[in-house]
C-alpha positions as CSV (number, residue, x, y, z in Angstrom):
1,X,0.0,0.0,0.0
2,X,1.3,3.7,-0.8
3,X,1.5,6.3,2.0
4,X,0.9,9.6,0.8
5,X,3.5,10.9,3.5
6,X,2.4,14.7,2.8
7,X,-1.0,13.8,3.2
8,X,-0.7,13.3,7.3
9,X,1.9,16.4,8.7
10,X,3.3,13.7,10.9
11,X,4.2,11.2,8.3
12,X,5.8,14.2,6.7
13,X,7.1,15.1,10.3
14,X,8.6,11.5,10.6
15,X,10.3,11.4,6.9
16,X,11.7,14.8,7.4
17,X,13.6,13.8,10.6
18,X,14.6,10.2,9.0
19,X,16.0,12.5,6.1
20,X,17.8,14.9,8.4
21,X,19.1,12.3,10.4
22,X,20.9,10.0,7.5
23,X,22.4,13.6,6.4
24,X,24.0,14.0,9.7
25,X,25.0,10.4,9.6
26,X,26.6,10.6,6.1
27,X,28.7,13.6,7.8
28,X,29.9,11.9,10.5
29,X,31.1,8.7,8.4
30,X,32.8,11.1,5.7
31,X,34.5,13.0,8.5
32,X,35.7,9.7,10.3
33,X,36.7,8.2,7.2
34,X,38.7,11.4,6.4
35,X,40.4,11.5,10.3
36,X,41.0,7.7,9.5
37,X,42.8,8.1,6.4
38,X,44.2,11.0,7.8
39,X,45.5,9.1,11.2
40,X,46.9,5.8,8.8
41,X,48.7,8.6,6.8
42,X,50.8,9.3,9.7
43,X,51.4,6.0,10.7
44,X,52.9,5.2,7.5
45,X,55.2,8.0,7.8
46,X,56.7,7.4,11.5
47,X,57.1,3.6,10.9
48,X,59.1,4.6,6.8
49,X,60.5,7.3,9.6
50,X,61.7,3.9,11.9
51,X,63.7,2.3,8.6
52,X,67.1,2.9,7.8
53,X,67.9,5.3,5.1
54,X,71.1,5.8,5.3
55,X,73.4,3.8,2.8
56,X,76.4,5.6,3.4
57,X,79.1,4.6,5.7
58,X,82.7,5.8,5.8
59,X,84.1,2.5,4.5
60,X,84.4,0.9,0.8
61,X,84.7,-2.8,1.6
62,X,81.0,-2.9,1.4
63,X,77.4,-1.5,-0.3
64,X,73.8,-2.0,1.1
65,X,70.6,-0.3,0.3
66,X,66.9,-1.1,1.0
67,X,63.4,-0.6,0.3
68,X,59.9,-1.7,1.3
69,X,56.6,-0.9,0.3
70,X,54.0,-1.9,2.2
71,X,50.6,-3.9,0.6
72,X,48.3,-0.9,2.9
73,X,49.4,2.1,4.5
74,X,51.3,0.6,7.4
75,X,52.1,-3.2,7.9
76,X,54.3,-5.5,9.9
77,X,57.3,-5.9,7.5
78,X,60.3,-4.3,8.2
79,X,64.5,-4.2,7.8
80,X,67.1,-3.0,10.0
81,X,71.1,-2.7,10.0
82,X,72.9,-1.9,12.2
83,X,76.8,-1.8,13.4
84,X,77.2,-4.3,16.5
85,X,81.2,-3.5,16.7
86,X,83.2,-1.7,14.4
87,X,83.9,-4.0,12.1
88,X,80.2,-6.1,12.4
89,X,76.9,-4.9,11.0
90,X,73.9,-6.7,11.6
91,X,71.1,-7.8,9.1
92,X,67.4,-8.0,10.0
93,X,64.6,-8.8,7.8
94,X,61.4,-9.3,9.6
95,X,57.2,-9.5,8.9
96,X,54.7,-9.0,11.9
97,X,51.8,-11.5,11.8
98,X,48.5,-8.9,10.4
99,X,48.3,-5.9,9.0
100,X,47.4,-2.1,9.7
101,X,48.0,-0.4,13.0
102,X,48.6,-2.9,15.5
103,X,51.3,-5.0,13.4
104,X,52.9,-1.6,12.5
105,X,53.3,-1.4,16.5
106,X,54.3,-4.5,17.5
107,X,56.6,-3.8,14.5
108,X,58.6,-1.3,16.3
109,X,58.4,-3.5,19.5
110,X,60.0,-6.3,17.6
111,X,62.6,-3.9,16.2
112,X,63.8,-2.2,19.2
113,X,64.3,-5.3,21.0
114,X,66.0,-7.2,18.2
115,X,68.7,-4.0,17.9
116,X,68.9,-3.5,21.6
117,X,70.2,-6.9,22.4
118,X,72.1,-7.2,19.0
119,X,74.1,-4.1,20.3
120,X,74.5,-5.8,23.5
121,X,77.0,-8.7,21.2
122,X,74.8,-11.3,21.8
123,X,74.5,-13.7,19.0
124,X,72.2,-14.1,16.8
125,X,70.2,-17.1,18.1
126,X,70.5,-15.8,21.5
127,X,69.2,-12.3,20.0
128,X,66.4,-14.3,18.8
129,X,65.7,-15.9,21.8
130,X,65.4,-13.4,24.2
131,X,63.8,-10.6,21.8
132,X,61.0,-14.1,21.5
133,X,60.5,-14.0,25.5
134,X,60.0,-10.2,26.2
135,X,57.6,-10.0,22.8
136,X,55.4,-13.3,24.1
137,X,55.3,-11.2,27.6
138,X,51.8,-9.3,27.9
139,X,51.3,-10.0,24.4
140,X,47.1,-10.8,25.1
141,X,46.9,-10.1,21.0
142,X,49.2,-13.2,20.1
143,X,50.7,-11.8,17.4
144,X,54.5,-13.1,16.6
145,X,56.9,-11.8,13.9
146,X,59.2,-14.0,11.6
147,X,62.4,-12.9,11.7
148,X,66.1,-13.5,9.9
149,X,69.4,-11.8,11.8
150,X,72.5,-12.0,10.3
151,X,75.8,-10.7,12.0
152,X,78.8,-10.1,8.8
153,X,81.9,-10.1,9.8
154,X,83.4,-7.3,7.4
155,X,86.9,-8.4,8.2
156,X,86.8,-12.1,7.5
157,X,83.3,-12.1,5.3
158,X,82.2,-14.8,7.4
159,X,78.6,-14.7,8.7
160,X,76.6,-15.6,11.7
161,X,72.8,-16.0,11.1
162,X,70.2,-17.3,12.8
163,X,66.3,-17.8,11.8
164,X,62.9,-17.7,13.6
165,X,60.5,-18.5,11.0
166,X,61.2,-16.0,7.9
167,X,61.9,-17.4,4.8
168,X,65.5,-17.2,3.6
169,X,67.3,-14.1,1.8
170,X,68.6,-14.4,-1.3
């Protein structure tokens, strides 16, 4: 059956609020969606700000460079290097498990403990090992990260490596 809605002021009443209302709702979504966009925006940029970008070093017996670019506008994926002594630099290529905001943190979690006891001359499974314990402590949101660490020895060319779950680098 069709309902005149002008016929009876407070059908007309009724379908003038229901309009109003889904205008101010259509507001409020296109300004959250625009502070979202706007919050993952600067995300992205302080965890690019968290990767090296530095590739150059005040030697000549070696070359690195790096890049990443993430599937969404921050992620779990990340690489670090590092000099544990002055002739060692450390490797690290590692992916958080999920994407978006809370990988991104536990990303720099995972990051700061891996450097932290790298620097401390640990090796690399014992780097592993510990950095395993403190992130599985309070972590209620399970999440893990794969990791690969590898410690060159720039005098000898030998390296030290040591894998929790990442697949191998070329």
């Amino acid at each position: 059956e069709v309902v005149n809605v002008r016929s009876s002021s407070e059908f007309a009443s009724l379908s003038d609020d229901i309009n109003q209302t889904v205008d101010t709702l259509k507001g409020y979504i296109t300004a959250a969606e625009k502070r979202i966009e706007q919050e993952l925006e600067l995300a992205r940029t302080i965890q690019d700000s968290a990767l090296p970008k530095n590739f150059v070093f005040p030697r000549s017996d070696f070359e690195i460079f790096a890049t990443m670019h993430p599937a969404r506008e921050v992620g779990g994926d990340f690489y670090d290097f590092f000099f544990v002594d002055q002739n060692r630099i450390a490797l690290v290529i590692a992916d958080v498990s999920g994407k978006g905001i809370p990988a991104a943190l536990f990303m720099m979690r995972a990051k700061t403990a891996i450097r932290t006891l790298a620097e401390s001359g640990r090796s690399p499974a014992e780097v592993l090992a510990q950095a395993n314990s403190i992130l599985c402590e309070g972590n209620d949101a399970e999440m893990f990260v794969t990791v690969w660490l590898g410690v060159v020895d720039l005098q000898s060319g030998q390296a030290v490596c040591a894998n929790a779950g990442h697949e191998y680098p070329a």
